[in-house]
N, C-alpha and C positions, 0 to 999 in steps of 0.2 A: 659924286662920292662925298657924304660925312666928311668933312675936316677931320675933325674928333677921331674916327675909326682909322683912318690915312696914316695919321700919325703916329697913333696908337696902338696899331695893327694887332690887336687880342693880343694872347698871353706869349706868344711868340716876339712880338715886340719888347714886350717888359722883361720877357729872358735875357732877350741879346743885350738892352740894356745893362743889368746885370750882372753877365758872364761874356762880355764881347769879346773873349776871346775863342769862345766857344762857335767850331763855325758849322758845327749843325744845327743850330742855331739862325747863323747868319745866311747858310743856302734858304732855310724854310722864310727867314724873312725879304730874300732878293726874290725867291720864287712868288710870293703872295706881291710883290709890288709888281714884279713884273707883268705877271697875267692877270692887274687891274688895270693894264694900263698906266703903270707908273714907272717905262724904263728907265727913266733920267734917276729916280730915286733907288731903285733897283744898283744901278751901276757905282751912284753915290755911298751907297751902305760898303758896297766892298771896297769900295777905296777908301773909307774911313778906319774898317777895320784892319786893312793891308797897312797902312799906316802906322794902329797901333803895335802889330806885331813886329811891324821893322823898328819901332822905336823901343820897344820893352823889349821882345825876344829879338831883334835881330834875324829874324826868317819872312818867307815869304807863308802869304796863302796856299794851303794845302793842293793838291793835284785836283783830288773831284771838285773845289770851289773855284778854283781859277779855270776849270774846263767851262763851270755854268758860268761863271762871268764870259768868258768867248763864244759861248753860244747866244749869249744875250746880246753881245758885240753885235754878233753875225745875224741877230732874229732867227735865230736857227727855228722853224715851226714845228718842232718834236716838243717844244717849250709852251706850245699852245692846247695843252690839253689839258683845259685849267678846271680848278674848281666848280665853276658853273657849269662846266659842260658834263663833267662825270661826279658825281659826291660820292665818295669811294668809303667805306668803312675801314678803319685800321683794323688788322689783325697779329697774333701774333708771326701764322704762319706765310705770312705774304698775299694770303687769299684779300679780295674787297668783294661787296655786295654795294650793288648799286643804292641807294636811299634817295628818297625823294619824299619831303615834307612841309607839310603848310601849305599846299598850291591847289588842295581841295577846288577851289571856286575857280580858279585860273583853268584848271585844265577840264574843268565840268563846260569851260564857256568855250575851249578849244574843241571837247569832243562834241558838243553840241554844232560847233563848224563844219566839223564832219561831216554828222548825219547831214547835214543840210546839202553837202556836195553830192555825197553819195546819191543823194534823191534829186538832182539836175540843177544843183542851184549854187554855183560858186559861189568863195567867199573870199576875203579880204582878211587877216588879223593879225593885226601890230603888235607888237610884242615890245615895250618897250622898260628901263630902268636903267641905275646905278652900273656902273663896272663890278660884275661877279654876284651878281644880287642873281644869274637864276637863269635868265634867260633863252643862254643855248638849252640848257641843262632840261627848260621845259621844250622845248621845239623836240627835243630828242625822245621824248616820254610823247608825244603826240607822236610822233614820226613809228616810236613803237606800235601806239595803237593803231595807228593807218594802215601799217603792213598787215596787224592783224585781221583788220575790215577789207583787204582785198584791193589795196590803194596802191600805187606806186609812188615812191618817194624820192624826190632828187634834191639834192643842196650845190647853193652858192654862196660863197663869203665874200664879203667884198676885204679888196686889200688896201691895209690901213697905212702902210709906209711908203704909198706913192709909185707910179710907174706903171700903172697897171692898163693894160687898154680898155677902152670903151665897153660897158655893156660886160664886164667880168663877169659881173652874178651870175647872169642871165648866161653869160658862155658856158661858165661852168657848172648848171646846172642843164640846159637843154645838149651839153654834149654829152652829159651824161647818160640821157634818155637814147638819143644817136646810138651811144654805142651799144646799150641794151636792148635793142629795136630788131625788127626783124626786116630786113632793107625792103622788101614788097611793102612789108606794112607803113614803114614811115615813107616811102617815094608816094604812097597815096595820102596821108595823113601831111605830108609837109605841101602839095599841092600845088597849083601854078605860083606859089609862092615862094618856093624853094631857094629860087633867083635872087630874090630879096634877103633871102635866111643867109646865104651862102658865104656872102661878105663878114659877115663876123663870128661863121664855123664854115672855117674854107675846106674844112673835112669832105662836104657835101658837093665840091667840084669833081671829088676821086670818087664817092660815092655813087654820085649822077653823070655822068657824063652828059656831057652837050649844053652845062647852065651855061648861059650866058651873063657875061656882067651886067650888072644895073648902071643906068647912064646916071650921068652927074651925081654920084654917090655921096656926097656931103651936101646936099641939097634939103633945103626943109622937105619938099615933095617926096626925095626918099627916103627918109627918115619916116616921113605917114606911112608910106607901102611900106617899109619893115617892121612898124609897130602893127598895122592890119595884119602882114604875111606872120606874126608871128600869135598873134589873138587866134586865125583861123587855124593855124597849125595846133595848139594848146587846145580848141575848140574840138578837131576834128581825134587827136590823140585821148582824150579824155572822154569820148564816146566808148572807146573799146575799153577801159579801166581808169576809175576812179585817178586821179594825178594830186599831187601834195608836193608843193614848189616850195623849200625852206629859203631866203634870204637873210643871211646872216652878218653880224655888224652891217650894217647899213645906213648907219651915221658915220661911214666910211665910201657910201659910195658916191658916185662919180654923178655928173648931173644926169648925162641920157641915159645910165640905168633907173634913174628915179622915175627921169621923162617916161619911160614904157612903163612902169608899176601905175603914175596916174593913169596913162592909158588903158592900161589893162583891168585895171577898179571898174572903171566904164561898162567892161563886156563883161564881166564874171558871172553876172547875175544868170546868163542864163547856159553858163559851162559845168562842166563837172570837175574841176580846178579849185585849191586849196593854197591861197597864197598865203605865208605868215611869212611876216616880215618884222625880225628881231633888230632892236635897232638903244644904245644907251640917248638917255635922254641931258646925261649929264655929264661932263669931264670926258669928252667935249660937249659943247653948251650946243646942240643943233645948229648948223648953219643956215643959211636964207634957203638954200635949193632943196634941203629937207623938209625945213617948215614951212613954203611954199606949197611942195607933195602933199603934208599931213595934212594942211587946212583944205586941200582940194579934196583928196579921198576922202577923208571922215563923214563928208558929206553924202557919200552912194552907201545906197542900203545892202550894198553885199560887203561892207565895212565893219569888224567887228575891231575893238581894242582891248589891252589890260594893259596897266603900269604896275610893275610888279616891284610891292616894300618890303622892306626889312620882315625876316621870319620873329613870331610874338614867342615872348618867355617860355611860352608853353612850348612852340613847336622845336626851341631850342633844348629843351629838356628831353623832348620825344627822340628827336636825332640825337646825343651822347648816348639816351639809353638804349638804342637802336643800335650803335655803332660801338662802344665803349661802356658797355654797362660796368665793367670794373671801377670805372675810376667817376661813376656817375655818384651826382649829390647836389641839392640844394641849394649848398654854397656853389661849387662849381659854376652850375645852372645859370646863378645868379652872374658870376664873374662873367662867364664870356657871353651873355646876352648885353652887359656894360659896354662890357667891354669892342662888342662887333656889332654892335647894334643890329644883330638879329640877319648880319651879311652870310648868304651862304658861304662865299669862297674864302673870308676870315674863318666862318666856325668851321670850317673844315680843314681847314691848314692849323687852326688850333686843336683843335680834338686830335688829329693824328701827332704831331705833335708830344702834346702831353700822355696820350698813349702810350707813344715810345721812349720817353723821358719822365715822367711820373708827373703828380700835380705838386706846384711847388706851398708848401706849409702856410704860409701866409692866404693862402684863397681860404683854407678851413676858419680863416679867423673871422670871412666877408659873409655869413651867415643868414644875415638878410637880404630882404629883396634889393636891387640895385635895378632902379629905371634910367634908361640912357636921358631922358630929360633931365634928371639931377646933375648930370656931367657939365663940367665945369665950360662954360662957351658955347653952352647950348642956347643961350638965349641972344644969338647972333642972328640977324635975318640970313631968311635960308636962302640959295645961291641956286636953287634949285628951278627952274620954270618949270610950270605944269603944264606939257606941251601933251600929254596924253592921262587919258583916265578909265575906270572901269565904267559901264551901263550893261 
């Protein structure tokens, strides 16, 4: 993530500045830190402001802000339905429409993945960028069109706060398939491999009667039979309908779930299997056992990539007037392209935002264009690795 935009977090930031006692304000600001990935700052802002209010008024934080600070406490994941994943339009009446803008190229190169599976030729595509820059937001716009093409779609997230067992993604997305399945069809599709599957969706012991354990289960030897048992089962499932496997955060995941994604790069080529795999490239800075992964996959030709940047001035203007055509202008435009350097999940929590609180008099004054390189610390080296890129 930008320094600059972190900090500065669009016109919601500059409000609370402002009016910090104002704490709708202060929710819209703990809510965009939080689902960047920035709890510790998130939890910081309301303790700042809690402070103020006990030292000038003598009271505490309001009921509905002191509930979102305890659910942030708690990670409560009703909290995780963040801006990249849905870009919701403000309206008056409660209603949103979904928007999606700027991704013209990114998603022309996802639905080209597609076709490619649908026609017997697995693919690979990494999905990777910034906290809130887009990501899920695009996996779910492909995920639409897949349903539309006749594909079945399963997601796994990996979990980012620790504790989570071996191979999560992967459970959570192939149980998914399990319990949609029609049990004739998957006891032939999961195959003398079942045995090997079983140990980490023990569902398939009550399912199947009579598996047997796999010996030495933590053995490198079984680890190869459950990354094969689980290639030929994807293999044999993806004959009867198209299959589209979402992995999500995945600079969160665990080593042996990456261990089977290289694996699985290997055989895609000639599956009917659609792996994308969303994954921030930055804040956190990839670790060894992901850039390990990436340098090995990138290399198999059923490997496609996109690093998805900041949205341009223009498609920031297209989204207000899409979502917020009232309060749409020039200057605006200009302010929070500055201002969010073109991040979806800022210009969205700014736009609704200022929707429902008006535009404050001073942006009519910012009238020309404003390029975030002008911004003051932009000529810092970037903190950014180029660990992925478009072809």
């Amino acid at each position: 993530m930008h320094s600059g935009a972190m900090t500065s977090w669009s016109l919601s930031w500059s409000g609370w500045r402002a009016h910090p006692l104002r704490e709708r304000l202060l929710a819209q600001r703990m809510l965009a830190l939080y689902r960047a990935g920035r709890q510790a700052d998130a939890l910081d802002a309301y303790q700042d402001t809690r402070r103020i209010l006990i030292d000038q008024l003598g009271i505490e934080p309001g009921r509905e802000v002191r509930e979102l600070h305890q659910a942030m406490v708690e990670q409560d994941p009703r909290l995780d339905l963040r801006g990249e994943r849905q870009t919701i339009a403000p309206s008056g009446d409660g209603r949103g429409t979904a928007v999606l803008v700027g991704r013209e190229r990114e998603l022309a190169g996802m639905a080209g993945a597609l076709e490619d599976v649908i026609g017997g030729h697995g693919r690979l595509f990494l999905l990777s960028g910034e906290p809130g820059i887009g990501k899920s937001r695009l996996a779910e716009e492909l995920a639409r069109h897949a349903r539309n093409r006749g594909a079945l779609v399963v997601v796994g997230r990996c979990w980012e706060a620790g504790g989570a067992p071996a191979f999560w993604p992967w459970v959570q997305s192939l149980r998914s398939y399990v319990r949609a399945c029609d049990l004739d069809d998957l006891v032939g599709e999961l195959g003398p491999g079942a045995a090997e599957i079983a140990p980490i969706l023990p569902e398939l012991y009550e399912l199947i009667p009579g598996l047997l354990q796999p010996t030495a289960p933590e053995s490198e030897g079984a680890r190869f039979r459950l990354f094969h048992a689980i290639a030929e089962f994807l293999r044999r499932a993806s004959e009867r309908r198209s299959l589209v496997l979402i992995l999500d955060d995945l600079h969160a995941g665990d080593a042996p779930s990456l261990l089977l994604l290289r694996f699985l790069a290997r055989e895609l080529d000639s599956m009917h299997v659609l792996l994308v795999a969303a994954m921030r490239d930055v804040d956190p800075i990839p670790g060894e056992a992901l850039t390990e992964m990436l340098a090995e996959v990138v290399r198999e030709p059923a490997t496609r990539r996109a690093s998805l940047a900041g949205l341009t001035q223009a498609d920031v203007a297209e989204y207000v007037q899409l979502v917020a055509a009232e309060i749409a202008s020039p200057a605006l435009t200009s302010t929070l392209y500055a201002e969010t350097e073109g991040n979806p999940l800022f210009l969205t929590e700014s736009v609704r935002l200022l929707a429902l609180e008006g535009v404050p008099p001073e942006v009519s004054r910012h009238a020309e264009p404003r390029d975030p390189a002008d911004r003051p610390g932009r000529d810092l080296p970037p903190t950014r690795p180029p660990v992925l890129g478009m072809y």
